[in-house]
N, C-alpha and C positions, 0 to 999 in steps of 0.2 A: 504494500500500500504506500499513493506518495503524501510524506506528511506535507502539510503545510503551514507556514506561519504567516500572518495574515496581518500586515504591517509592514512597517519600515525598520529597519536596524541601522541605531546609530551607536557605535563600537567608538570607546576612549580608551586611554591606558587605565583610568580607573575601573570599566566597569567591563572590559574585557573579558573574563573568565567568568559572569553572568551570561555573557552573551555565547560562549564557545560551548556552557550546558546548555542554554536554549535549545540550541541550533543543532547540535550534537549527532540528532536524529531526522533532519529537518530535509526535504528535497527540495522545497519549494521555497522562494520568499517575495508574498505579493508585491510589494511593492520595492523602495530602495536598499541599496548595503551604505553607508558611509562607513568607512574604517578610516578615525580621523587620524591626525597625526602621530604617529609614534606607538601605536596600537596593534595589535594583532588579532585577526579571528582565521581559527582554524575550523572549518565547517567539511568534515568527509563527506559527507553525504549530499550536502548542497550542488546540485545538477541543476537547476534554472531559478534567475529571477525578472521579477517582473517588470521590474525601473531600472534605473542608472546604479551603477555601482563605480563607488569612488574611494578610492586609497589614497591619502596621505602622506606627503613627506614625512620617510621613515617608519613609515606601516607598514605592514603586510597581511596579503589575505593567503590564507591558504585554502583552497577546494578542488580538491581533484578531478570531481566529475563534471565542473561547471566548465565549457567547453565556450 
Protein backbone atom coordinates (compact mmCIF):
# COMPACT_ATOMS: atom_id res chain seq x y z
CA UNK A 1 0.00 0.00 0.00
CA UNK A 2 1.36 3.79 -0.94
CA UNK A 3 1.27 5.67 2.28
CA UNK A 4 0.78 9.11 2.11
CA UNK A 5 1.38 12.34 3.87
CA UNK A 6 -0.98 14.90 3.06
CA UNK A 7 0.90 18.32 3.43
CA UNK A 8 3.86 20.12 3.08
CA UNK A 9 7.30 19.33 4.95
CA UNK A 10 9.38 21.97 6.13
CA UNK A 11 12.65 20.19 7.48
CA UNK A 12 15.28 22.57 9.97
CA UNK A 13 18.25 21.24 11.66
CA UNK A 14 16.01 21.41 14.67
CA UNK A 15 13.21 19.58 13.85
CA UNK A 16 14.82 17.20 11.43
CA UNK A 17 14.78 13.67 13.09
CA UNK A 18 10.77 14.41 13.68
CA UNK A 19 10.50 14.74 10.23
CA UNK A 20 12.82 11.48 9.07
CA UNK A 21 10.06 9.21 11.69
CA UNK A 22 7.22 10.91 9.98
CA UNK A 23 8.34 10.16 6.74
CA UNK A 24 10.01 6.88 7.55
CA UNK A 25 7.38 4.88 5.88
CA UNK A 26 5.84 7.58 3.70
CA UNK A 27 5.74 7.07 -0.41
CA UNK A 28 3.87 9.97 -1.18
CA UNK A 29 4.13 13.64 -0.07
CA UNK A 30 1.04 15.94 -1.28
CA UNK A 31 2.33 18.73 -1.44
CA UNK A 32 6.11 20.41 -0.98
CA UNK A 33 9.65 19.05 0.77
CA UNK A 34 11.69 22.29 1.89
CA UNK A 35 14.96 20.83 3.44
CA UNK A 36 16.08 24.32 4.79
CA UNK A 37 19.44 25.15 5.22
CA UNK A 38 21.89 22.85 6.86
CA UNK A 39 19.29 20.06 7.48
CA UNK A 40 18.96 16.68 6.49
CA UNK A 41 15.97 14.30 5.62
CA UNK A 42 16.51 11.00 4.85
CA UNK A 43 13.18 9.54 3.49
CA UNK A 44 13.76 5.55 1.83
CA UNK A 45 10.78 5.03 0.85
CA UNK A 46 9.75 8.41 -0.54
CA UNK A 47 9.09 7.78 -4.46
CA UNK A 48 6.82 10.82 -5.46
CA UNK A 49 5.92 14.29 -4.53
CA UNK A 50 3.49 16.50 -5.32
CA UNK A 51 5.03 20.24 -5.28
CA UNK A 52 8.42 21.63 -5.50
CA UNK A 53 11.00 20.22 -3.52
CA UNK A 54 13.84 22.57 -2.36
CA UNK A 55 17.23 21.95 -0.55
CA UNK A 56 19.34 24.23 1.19
CA UNK A 57 22.70 25.58 1.23
CA UNK A 58 24.36 22.73 3.15
CA UNK A 59 21.39 20.26 3.24
CA UNK A 60 20.72 17.35 2.03
CA UNK A 61 17.95 15.02 1.17
CA UNK A 62 18.36 11.62 0.84
CA UNK A 63 15.57 9.37 -1.13
CA UNK A 64 16.37 6.77 -3.03
CA UNK A 65 13.38 5.82 -4.87
CA UNK A 66 12.39 9.40 -5.72
CA UNK A 67 13.41 9.52 -9.40
Amino acid sequence: MNKVYKGDVRVTKENEQTWQQKLKNIATVSGYIDVGKGATLIAPKLAAVGGYIYVGKGATLIAPKLA
